[in-house]
C-alpha atoms as one frame of an Amber mdcrd trajectory, in Angstrom:
protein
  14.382   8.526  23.210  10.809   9.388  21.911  12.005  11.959  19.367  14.770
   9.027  18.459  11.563   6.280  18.001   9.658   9.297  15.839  12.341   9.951
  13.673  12.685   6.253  12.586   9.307   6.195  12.067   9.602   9.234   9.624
  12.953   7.889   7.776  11.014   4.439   7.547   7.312   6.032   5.885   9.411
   8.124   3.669  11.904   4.904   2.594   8.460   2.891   2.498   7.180   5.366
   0.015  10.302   5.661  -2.271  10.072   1.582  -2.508   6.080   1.708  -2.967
   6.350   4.272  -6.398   7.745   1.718  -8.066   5.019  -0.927  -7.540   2.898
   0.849  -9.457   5.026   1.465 -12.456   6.277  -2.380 -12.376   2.325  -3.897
 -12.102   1.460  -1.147 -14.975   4.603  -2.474 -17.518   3.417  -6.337 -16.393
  -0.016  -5.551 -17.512   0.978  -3.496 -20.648   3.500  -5.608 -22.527   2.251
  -9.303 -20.978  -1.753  -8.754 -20.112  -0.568 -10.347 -16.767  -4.275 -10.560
 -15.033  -4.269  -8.338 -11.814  -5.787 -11.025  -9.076  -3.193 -13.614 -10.841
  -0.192 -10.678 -10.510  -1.493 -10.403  -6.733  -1.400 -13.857  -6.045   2.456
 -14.285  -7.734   3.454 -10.955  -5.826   2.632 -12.125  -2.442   3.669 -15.745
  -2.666   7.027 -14.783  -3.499   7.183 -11.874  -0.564   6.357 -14.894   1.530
   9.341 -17.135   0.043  11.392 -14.811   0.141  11.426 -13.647   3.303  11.036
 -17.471   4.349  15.180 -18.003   2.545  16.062 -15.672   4.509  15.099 -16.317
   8.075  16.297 -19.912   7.754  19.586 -18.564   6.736  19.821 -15.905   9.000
  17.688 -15.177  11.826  15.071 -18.618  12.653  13.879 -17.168  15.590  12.458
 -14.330  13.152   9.792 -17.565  12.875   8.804 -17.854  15.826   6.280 -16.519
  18.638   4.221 -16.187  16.129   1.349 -19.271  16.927  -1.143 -17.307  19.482
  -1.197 -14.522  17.204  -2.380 -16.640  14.365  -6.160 -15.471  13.941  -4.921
 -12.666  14.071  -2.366 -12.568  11.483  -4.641 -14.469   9.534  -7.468 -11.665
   9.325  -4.664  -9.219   8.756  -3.649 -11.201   5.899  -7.089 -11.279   4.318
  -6.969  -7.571   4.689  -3.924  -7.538   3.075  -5.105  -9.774  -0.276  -7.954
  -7.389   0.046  -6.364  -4.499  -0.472  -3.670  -6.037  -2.948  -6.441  -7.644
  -5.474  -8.151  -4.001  -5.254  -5.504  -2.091  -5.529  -4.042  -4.202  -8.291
  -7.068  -3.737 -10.198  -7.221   0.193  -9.571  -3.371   0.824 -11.068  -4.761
  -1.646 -14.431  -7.887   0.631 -14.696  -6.783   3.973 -13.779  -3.112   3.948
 -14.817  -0.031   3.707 -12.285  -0.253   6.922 -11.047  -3.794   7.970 -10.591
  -4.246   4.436  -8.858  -1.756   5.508  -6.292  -3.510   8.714  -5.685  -6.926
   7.274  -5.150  -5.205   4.395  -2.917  -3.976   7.842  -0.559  -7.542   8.296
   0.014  -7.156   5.967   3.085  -5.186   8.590   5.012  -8.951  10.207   6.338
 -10.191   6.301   6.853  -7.096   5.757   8.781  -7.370   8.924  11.202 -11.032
   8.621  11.717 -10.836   4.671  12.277  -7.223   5.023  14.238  -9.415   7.645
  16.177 -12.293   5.616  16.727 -10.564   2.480  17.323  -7.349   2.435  18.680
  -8.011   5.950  20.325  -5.265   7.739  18.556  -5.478  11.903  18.855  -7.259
  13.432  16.251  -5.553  16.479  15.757  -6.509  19.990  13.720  -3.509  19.177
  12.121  -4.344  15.752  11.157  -7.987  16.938   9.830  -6.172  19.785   8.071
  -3.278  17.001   6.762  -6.269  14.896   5.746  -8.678  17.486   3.809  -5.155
  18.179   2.011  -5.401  14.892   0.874  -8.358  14.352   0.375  -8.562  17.563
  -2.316  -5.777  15.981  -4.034  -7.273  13.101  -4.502 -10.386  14.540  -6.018
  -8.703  17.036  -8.473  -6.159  14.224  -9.505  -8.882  11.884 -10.592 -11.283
  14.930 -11.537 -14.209  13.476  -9.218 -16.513  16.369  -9.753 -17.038  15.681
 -13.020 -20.381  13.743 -13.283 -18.899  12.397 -16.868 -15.847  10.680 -15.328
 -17.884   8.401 -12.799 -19.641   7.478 -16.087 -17.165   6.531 -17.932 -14.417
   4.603 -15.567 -16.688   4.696 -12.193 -15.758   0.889 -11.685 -11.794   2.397
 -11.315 -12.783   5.105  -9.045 -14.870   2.260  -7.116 -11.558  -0.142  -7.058
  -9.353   3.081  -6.041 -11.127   4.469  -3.006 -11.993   0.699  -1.853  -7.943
   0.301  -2.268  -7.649   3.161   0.291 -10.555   2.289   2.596  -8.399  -1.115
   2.821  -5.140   0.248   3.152  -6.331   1.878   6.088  -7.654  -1.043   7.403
  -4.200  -2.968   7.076  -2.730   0.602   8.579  -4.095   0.007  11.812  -3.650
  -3.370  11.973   0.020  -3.220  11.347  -0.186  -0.917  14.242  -1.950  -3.062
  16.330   0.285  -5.891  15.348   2.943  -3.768  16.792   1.755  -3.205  20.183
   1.151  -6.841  20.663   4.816  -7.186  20.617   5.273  -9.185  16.847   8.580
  -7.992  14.914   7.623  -6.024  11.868   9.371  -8.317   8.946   7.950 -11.816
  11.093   4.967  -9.965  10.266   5.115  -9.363   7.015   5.891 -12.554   6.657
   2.873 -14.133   8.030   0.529 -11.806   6.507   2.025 -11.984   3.215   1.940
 -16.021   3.298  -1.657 -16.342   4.456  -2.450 -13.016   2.089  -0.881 -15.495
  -0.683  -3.323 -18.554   0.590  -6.203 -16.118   0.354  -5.619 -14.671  -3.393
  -5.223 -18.485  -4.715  -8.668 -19.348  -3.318  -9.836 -16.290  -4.759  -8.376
 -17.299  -7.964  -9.521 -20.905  -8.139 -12.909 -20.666  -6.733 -14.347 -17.392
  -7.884 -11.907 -17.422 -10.847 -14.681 -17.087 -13.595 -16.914 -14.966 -11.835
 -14.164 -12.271 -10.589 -12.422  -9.719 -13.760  -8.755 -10.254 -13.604  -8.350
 -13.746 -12.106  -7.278 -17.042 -13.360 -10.277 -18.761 -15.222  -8.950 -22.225
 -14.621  -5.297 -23.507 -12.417  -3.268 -23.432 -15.692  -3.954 -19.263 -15.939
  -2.188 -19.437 -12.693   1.059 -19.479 -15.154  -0.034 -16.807 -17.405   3.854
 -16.063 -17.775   4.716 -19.232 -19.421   8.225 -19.451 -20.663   8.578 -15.500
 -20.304  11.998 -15.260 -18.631  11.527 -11.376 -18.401   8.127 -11.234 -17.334
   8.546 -14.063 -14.992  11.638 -12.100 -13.535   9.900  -8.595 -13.696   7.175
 -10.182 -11.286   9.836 -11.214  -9.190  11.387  -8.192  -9.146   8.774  -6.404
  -8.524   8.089  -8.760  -5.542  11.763  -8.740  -4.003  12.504  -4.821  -4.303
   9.224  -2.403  -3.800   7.000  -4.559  -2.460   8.890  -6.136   0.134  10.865
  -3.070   1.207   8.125  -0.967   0.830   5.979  -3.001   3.122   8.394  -4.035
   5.262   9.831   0.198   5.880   5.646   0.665   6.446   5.673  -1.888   9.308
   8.161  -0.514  11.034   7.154   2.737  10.712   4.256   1.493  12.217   6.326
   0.235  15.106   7.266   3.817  15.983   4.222   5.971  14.641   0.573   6.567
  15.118  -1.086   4.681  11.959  -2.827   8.460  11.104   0.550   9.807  10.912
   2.572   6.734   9.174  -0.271   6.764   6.420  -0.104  10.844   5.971   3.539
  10.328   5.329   3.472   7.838   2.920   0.697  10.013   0.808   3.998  11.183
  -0.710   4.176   8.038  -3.202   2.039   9.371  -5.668   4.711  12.014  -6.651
   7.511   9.354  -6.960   4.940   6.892  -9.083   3.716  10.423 -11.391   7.754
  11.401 -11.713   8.871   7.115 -12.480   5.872   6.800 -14.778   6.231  10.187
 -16.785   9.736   8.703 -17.794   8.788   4.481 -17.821   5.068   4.579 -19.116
   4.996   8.367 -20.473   1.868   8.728 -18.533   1.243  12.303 -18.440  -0.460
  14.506 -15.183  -2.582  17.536 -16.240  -2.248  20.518 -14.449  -5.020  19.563
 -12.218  -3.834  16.464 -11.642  -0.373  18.150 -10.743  -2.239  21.192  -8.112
  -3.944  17.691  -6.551  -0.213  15.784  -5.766   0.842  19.059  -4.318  -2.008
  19.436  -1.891  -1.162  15.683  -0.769   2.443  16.749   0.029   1.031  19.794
   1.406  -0.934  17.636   3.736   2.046  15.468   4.722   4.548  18.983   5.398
   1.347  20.243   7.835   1.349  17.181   9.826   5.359  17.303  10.232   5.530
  21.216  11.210   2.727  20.378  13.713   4.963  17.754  15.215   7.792  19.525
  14.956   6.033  22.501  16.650   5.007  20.033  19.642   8.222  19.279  20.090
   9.801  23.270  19.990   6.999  23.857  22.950   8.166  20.802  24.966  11.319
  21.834  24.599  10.784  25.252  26.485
């Protein structure tokens, strides 16, 4: 039964990670052929998660709305850390590119096994501190962080990017916590996306001037206009990767540690630098292309160390 649970949770990261390449590579073409603002993208892409989701419980499964009330403060500082992590993560793919961005967001896979550790008291492995060293190399070579010249010159992306990952780790062990609390994964989603949605358009209205990338006044709010294409791009990108991807993370959640549900998912970034090579002709250097294969490196030391756990059970 447990190896059953594990293996949904590996099908699910892996599906969540197919789903989340494509974010990237959607957010980058928004911002490229429409200047779509990233805070106002954030606010559009959530909102719609939300409705959504919301069509389809009323027309198929209502109950998926309920039991949700004493979890509410809950859910509602889960969905701050959600906007969080959208707005900076938004912000990283517009500054650094789509896939660079997603690198640097993969950072969060040593947050989430030191915090996951700390916190929820999760095993901290030689394998996962192996899996997460890994990652943490790629990152660094991929983004070419030991070059003084390169904080110099785009620190405020680098900034953006590892705050994206220190947040995604956050919302990691959340999810997880969500889960053990007994809340569905997609009622979830739901809630955090809808209250995420609440949070970006007070982020956009209030702090609007003051914050790069939001709407200066309400009537930014509709950057699209009459844009049929960009309008259903956004929605797109709302209805396919985001939801899916999310949605495959929280129930991977469901049946993983957090540590190990993030370490699998650090497989994006070679889906997003594979998409965008052939969408946005973004092009890795060979650096950047040694760093994505330590990530996957890090993810196939994690699963033979599981898969070795379970051969010595076994006997």
């Amino acid at each position: 039964m447990k190896n059953t649970s594990e293996n949904t949770g590996y099908m699910a990261a892996l599906g969540s990670a197919i789903f989340l390449s494509l974010t990237s590579i959607l957010i980058s073409y928004l911002n490229i052929h429409y200047q779509l603002p990233a805070l106002i993208l954030a606010f559009w892409r959530e909102i719609f998660v939300a409705l959504i989701l919301l069509v389809v419980f009323l027309a198929f499964k209502p109950r998926m709305l309920q039991g949700a009330s004493p979890h509410l403060p809950y859910l509602s500082a889960y969905g701050f850390v959600l906007a969080l992590f959208n707005a900076l993560w938004t912000v990283s793919v517009v500054l650094n590119g789509a896939a660079v961005g997603t690198v640097l967001c993969y950072c969060s896979a040593a947050f989430t096994a030191l915090l996951g550790w700390l916190i929820l008291k999760e095993s901290l492995t030689m394998a996962k501190v192996v899996a997460v060293l890994l990652s943490l190399a790629g990152c660094a070579l991929i983004v070419n962080a030991l070059d003084p010249a390169v904080w110099h010159v785009n620190a405020l992306g680098i900034i953006t990017g590892i705050g994206s990952g220190l947040f995604y780790a956050i919302y990691s062990l959340m999810g997880r916590s969500a889960s053990q609390r007994g809340l569905d994964p997609w009622t979830t989603l739901f809630y955090t996306f809808l209250i995420a949605a609440g949070f970006m358009l007070l982020m956009n209205l209030a702090l609007g001037k003051q914050l790069p990338g939001a709407a200066a006044n309400p009537a930014e709010l509709f950057w699209l206009g009459k844009s049929f294409m960009g309008w259903f791009i956004l929605f797109l990108l709302a209805a396919g990767p985001t939801l899916m991807g999310y949605g495959l993370y929280n129930v991977a959640l469901k049946h993983l540690p957090s540590s190990v549900a993030n370490l699998i998912v650090t497989i994006e970034p070679v889906f997003t630098a594979f998409t965008a090579y052939f969408i946005l002709g973004e092009r890795l250097t060979g650096r950047q292309i040694l760093g994505s294969l330590l990530v996957m490196a890090g993810v196939v030391v994690i699963r033979m160390y599981k898969n070795g756990v379970k051969s010595a059970d076994s006997k």
